[in-house]
C-alpha positions as CSV (number, residue, x, y, z in Angstrom):
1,X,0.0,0.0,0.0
2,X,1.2,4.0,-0.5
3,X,2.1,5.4,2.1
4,X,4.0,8.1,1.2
5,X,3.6,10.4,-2.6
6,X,5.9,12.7,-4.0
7,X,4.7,15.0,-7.0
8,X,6.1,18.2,-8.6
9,X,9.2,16.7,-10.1
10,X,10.5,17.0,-14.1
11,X,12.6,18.6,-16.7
12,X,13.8,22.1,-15.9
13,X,16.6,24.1,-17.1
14,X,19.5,25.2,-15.0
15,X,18.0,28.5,-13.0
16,X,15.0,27.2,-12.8
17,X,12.9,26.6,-10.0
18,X,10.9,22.8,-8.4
19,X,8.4,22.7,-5.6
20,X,8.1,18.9,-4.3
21,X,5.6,18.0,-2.6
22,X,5.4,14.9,0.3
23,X,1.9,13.8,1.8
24,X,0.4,10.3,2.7
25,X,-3.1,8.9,1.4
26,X,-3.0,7.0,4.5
27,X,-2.0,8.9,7.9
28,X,-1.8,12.6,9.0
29,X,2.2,13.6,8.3
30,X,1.4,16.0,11.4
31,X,2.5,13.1,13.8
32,X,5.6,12.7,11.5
33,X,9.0,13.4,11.4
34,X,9.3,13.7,7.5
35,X,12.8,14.0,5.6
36,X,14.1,14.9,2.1
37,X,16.6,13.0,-0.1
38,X,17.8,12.7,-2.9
39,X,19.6,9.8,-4.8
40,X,21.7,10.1,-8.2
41,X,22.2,6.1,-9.4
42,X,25.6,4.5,-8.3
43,X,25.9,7.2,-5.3
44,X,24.4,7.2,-2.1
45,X,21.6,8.7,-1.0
46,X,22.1,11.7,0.6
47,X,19.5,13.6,3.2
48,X,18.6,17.1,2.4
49,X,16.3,17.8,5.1
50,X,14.3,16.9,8.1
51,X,11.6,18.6,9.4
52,X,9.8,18.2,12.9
53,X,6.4,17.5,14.5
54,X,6.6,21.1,15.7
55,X,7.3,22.2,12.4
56,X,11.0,23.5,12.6
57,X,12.8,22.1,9.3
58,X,16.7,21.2,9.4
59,X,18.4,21.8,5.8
60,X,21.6,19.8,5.5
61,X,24.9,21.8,5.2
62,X,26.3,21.0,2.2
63,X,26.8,23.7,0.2
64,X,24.1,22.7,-2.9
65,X,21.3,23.1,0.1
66,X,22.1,26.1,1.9
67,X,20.6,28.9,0.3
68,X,18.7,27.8,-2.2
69,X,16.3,24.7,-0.7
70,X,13.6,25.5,1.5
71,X,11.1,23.4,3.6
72,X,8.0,24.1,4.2
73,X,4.9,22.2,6.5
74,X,1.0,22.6,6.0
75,X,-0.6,20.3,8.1
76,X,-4.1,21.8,6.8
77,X,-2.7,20.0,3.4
78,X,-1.1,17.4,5.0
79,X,2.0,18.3,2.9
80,X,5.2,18.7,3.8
81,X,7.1,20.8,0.4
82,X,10.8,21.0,-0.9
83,X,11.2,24.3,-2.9
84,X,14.5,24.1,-5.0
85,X,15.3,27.2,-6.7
86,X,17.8,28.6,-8.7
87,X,18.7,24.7,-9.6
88,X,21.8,23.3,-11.3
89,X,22.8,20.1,-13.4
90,X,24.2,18.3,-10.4
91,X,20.9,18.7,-8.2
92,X,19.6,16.4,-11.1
93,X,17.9,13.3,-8.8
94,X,15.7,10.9,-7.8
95,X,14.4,13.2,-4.7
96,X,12.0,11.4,-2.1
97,X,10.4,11.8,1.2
98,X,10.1,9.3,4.1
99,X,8.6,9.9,7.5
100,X,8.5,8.3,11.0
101,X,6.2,8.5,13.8
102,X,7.2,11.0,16.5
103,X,5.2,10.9,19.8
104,X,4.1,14.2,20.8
105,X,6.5,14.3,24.2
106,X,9.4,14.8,21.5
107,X,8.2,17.3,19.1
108,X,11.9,18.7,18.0
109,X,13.0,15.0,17.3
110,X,15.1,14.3,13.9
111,X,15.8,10.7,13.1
112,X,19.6,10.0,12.1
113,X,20.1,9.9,8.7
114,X,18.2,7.4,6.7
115,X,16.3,6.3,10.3
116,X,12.9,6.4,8.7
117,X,10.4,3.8,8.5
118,X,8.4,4.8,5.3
119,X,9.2,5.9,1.8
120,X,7.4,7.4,-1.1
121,X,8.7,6.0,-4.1
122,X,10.1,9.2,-5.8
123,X,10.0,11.8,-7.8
124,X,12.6,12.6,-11.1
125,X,14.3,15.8,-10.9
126,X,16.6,16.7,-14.1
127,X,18.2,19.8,-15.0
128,X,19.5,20.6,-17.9
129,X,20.0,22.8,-21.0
């Protein structure tokens, strides 16, 4: 069953900009730790972002994040987006979202790394001219 859905990917040319959306058919993302990541093939994946129950979002610090990714929640939408803007060949990826339950006593929690229990299967982001 899906659990989790990415949309918003595709073909873009360098400058351009993506919003990526997360949210689940199945449970409310509000009780959810959710995370961003992104996979080229033959690398590993590599975690863009987390972002809490309570909403704070935690952008990895690698220098293709800072500055031009952006996280934002909407519990009303039961979304959780990735805005990429002013993108560049290299950010070209498989970019997906996966979440894990967080009980509400630890609203600030962030899994480690790839510590999440459900995965969407995906979305393809390409840049190019």
């Amino acid at each position: 069953q899906v659990q989790l859905v990415e949309s918003g990917g595709g073909s873009v040319q360098p400058g351009a900009s993506l919003r990526l959306s997360c949210t689940s058919p199945r449970f409310d993302l509000a009780d959810y730790a959710v995370g961003w990541f992104r996979q080229v093939p033959g690398k590993e994946r590599e975690r863009i972002s987390c972002t809490t129950r309570a909403g704070e979002s935690i952008l990895n610090s690698s220098d293709s994040a800072q500055g031009r990714f952006s996280v934002y929640r909407d519990n009303t939408k039961n979304t959780v987006s990735l805005h990429l803007d002013t993108l560049k060949p290299e950010d070209s990826a498989v970019y997906s979202c996966a979440a894990k339950f967080v009980r509400d006593r630890r609203p600030t929690y962030c899994p480690r790394g790839s510590d999440y229990p459900v995965w969407g299967q995906g979305t393809q982001v390409t840049v190019s001219s």
